[in-house]
C-alpha atoms as a printed R data frame, in Angstrom:
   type eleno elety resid chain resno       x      y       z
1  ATOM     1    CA   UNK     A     1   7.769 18.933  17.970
2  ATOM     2    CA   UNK     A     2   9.648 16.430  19.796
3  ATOM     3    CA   UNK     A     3   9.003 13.739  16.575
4  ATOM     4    CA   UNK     A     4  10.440 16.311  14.429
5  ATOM     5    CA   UNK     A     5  14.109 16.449  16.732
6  ATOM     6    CA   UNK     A     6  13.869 12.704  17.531
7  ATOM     7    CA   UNK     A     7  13.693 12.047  13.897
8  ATOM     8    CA   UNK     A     8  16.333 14.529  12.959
9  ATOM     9    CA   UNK     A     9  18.886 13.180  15.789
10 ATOM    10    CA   UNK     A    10  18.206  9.520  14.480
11 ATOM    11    CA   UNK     A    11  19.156 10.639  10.974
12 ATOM    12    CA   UNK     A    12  22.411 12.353  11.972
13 ATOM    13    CA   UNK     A    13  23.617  9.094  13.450
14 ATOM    14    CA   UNK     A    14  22.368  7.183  10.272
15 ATOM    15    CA   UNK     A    15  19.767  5.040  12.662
16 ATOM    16    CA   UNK     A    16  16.692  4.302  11.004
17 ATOM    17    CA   UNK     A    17  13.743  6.720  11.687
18 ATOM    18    CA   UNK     A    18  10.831  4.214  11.891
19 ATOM    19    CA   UNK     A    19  12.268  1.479  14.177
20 ATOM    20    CA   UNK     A    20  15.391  3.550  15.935
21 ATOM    21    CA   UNK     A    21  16.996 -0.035  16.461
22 ATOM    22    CA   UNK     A    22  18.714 -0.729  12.939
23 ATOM    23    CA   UNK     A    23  21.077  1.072  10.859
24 ATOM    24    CA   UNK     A    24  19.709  2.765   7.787
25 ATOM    25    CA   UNK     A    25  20.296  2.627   4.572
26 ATOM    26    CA   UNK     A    26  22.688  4.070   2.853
27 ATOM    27    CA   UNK     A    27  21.223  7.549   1.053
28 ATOM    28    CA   UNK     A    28  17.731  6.418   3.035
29 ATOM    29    CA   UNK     A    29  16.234  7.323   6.836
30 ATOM    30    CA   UNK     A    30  15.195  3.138   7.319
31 ATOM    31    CA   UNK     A    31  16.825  0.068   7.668
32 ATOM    32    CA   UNK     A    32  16.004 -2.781   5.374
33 ATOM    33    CA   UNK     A    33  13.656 -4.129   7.439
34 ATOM    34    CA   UNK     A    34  11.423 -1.096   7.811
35 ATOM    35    CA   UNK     A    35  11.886 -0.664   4.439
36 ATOM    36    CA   UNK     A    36  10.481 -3.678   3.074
37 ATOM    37    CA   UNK     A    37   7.517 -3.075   5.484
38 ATOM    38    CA   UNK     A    38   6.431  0.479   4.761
39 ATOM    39    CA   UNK     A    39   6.619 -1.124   0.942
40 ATOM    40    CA   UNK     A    40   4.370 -3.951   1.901
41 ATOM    41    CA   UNK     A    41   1.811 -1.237   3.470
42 ATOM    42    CA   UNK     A    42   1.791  1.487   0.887
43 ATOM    43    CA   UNK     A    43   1.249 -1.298  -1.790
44 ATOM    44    CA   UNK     A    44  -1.496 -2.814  -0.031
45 ATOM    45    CA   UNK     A    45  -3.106  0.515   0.244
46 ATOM    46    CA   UNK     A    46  -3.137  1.483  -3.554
47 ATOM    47    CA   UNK     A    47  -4.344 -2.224  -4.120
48 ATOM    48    CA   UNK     A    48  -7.300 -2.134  -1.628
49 ATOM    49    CA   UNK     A    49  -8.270  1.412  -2.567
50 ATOM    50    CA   UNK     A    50  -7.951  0.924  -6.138
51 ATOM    51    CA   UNK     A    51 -10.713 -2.186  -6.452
52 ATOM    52    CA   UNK     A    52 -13.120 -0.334  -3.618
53 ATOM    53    CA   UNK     A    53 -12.737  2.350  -6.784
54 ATOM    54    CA   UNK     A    54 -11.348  4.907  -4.140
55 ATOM    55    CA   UNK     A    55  -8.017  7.448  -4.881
56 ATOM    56    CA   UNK     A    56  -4.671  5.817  -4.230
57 ATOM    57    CA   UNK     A    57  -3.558  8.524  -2.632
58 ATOM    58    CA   UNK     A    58  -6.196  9.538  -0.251
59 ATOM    59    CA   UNK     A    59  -8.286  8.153   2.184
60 ATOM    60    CA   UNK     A    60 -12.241  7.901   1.664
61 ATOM    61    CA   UNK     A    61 -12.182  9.866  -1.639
62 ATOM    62    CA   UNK     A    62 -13.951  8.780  -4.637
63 ATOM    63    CA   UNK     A    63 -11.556  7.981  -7.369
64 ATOM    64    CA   UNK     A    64 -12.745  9.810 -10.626
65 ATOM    65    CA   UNK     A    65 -14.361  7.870 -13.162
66 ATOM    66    CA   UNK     A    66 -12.013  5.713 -15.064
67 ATOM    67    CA   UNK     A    67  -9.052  6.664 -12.711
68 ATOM    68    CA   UNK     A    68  -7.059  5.526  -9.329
69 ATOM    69    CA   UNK     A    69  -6.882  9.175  -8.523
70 ATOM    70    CA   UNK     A    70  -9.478 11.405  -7.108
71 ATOM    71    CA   UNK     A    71 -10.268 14.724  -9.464
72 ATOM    72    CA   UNK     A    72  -7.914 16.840  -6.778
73 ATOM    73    CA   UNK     A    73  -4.420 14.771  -7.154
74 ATOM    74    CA   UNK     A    74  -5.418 14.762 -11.154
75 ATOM    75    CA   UNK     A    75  -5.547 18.683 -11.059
76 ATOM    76    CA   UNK     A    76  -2.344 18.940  -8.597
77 ATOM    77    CA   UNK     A    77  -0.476 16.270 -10.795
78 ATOM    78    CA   UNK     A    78  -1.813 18.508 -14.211
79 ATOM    79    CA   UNK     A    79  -0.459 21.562 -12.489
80 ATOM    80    CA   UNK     A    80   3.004 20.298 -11.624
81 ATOM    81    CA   UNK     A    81   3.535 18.747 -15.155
82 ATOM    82    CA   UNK     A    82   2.721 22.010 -16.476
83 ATOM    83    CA   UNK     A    83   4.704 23.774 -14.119
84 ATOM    84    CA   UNK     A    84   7.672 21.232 -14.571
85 ATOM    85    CA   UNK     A    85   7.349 21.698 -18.613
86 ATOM    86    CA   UNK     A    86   7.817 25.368 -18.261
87 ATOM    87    CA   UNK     A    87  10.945 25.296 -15.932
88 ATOM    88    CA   UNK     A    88  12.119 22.663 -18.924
89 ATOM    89    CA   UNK     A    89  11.663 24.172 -22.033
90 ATOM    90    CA   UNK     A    90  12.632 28.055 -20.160
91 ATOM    91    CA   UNK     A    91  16.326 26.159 -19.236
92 ATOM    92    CA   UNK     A    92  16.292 25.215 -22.478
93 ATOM    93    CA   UNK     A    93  15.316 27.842 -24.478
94 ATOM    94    CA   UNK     A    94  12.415 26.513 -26.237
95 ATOM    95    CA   UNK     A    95   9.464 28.488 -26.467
96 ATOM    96    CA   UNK     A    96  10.878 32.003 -25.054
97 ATOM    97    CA   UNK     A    97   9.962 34.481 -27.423
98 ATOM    98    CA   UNK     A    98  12.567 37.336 -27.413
């Protein structure tokens, strides 16, 4: 709870979130810095988990066979295509029946 209004009072003042020392960037919640760290991590991750075969996403979850992803983020990925593809073609027009 106090994270959440720490955070929230860091952003306000455009101070970066992770190290609360820096200013952020602009149209971001870290500085540079942080940035390029949190990039360095989250890459590291995906590489590590994706030769141990595990999801890239998720800790200790069997990726599915022949994926990076584990057969949970493949179905929640599936589901928010489909659900993106309707919200498309419905703002279009295309395929409404009427």
């Amino acid at each position: 709870m106090w994270y959440t209004a720490v955070r929230n009072a860091l952003k306000a003042q455009g101070i970066c979130v992770q190290c609360g020392k820096n200013e952020a960037i602009t149209d971001r919640v870290v500085c540079g810095y942080c940035n390029e760290y949190l990039n360095e991590k989250n890459i590291g991750f995906y590489n590590r988990n994706k030769a141990a075969g595990m999801c890239v996403r998720h800790k200790n979850v069997k990726a599915a066979p022949g994926r990076t992803s584990c057969t949970e983020c493949l179905l929640r990925d599936r589901i928010r295509g489909h659900e993106r593809n309707r919200k498309r073609d419905k703002q279009s027009g295309e395929g409404v029946v009427g």
